[in-house]
C-alpha positions in Angstrom: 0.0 0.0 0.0 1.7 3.6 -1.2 1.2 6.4 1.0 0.5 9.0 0.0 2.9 12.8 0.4 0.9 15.5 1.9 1.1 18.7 0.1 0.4 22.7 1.0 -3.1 22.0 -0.6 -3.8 19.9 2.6 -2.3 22.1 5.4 -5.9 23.5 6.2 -7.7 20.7 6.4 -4.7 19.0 9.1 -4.1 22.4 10.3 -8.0 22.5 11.4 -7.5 19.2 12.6 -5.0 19.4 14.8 -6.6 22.6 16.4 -9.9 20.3 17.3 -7.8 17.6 18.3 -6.2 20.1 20.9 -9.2 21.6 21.7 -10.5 17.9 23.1 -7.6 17.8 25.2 -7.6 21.5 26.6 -11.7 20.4 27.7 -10.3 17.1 29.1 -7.2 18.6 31.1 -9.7 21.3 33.1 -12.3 18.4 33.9 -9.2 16.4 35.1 -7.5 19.7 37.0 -11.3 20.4 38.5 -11.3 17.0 39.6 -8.0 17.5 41.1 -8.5 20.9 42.8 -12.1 20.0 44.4 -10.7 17.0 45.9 -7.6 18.6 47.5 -9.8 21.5 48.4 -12.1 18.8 50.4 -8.7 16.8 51.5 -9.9 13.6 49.2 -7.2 11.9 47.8 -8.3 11.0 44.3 -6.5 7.2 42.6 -6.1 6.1 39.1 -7.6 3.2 38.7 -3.9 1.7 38.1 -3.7 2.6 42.2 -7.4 1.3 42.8 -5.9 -2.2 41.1 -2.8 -2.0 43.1 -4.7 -1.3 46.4 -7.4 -4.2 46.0 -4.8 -6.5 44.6 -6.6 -7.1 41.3 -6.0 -6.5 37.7 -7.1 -3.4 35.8 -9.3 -5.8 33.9 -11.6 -6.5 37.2 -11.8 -3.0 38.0 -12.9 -2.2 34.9 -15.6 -5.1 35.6 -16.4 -4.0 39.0 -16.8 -0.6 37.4 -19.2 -1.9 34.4 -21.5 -3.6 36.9 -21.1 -0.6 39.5 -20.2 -2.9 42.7 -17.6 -0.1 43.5 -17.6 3.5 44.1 -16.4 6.1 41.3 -16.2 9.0 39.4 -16.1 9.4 35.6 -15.6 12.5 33.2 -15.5 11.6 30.1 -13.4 8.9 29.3 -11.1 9.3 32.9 -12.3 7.1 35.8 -11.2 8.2 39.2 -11.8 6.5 42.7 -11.6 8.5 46.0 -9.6 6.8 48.8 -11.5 7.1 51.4 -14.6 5.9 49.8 -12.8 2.8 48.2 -11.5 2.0 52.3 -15.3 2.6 53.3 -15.9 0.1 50.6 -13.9 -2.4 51.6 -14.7 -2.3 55.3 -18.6 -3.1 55.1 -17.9 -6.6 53.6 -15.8 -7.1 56.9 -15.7 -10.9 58.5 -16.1 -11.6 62.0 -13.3 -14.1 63.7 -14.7 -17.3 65.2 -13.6 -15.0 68.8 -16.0 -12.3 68.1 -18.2 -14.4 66.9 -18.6 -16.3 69.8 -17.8 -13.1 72.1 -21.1 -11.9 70.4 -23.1 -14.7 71.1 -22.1 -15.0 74.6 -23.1 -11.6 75.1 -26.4 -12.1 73.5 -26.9 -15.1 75.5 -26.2 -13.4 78.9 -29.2 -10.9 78.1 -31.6 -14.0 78.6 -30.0 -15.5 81.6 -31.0 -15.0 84.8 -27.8 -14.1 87.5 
């Protein structure tokens, strides 16, 4: 397959191009920078989803799953997903496990409610 030389004739047209294709990413970068700046103003700590992977001990792949059927909290804008900290930790902690000790601490206690001293 030849490619084909560009010439001055199409300098316009790539010209015009370029300048839509730049201003995409201007629009992108100030979602991403408001992003940014509202969760440092508010003291959230905002992760990739490389650093949400990383933190769960999963792929990219899953997250991207767990994202597609919403079982995890986050953020998108446009094509960029972004995770707050603090809401991925509050995440994690409500499908906390009991030990067999608190378990049976628990049940002790409950049981003492019914006994008679």
């Amino acid at each position: 397959m030849e490619e084909r030389r560009l010439g001055f004739d199409d300098m316009p047209k790539l010209v015009s191009s370029l300048i839509t294709e730049v201003k995409t990413l201007s629009i992108k970068m100030d979602t991403v920078c408001k992003m940014v700046g509202n969760a440092k103003s508010t003291g959230k700590k905002i992760l990739s989803i490389d650093e949400v992977a990383e933190m769960l001990h999963k792929s990219k792949s899953s997250v991207y799953k767990m994202v597609s059927r919403h079982e995890i909290p986050y953020y998108k804008q446009g094509n960029v997903l972004s995770f707050i900290e603090s809401e991925i930790i509050e995440w994690l902690t409500q499908y906390k496990h009991n030990s067999t000790e608190a378990m049976m601490a628990k049940a002790e206690e409950y049981l003492n409610r019914f006994t008679k001293n």
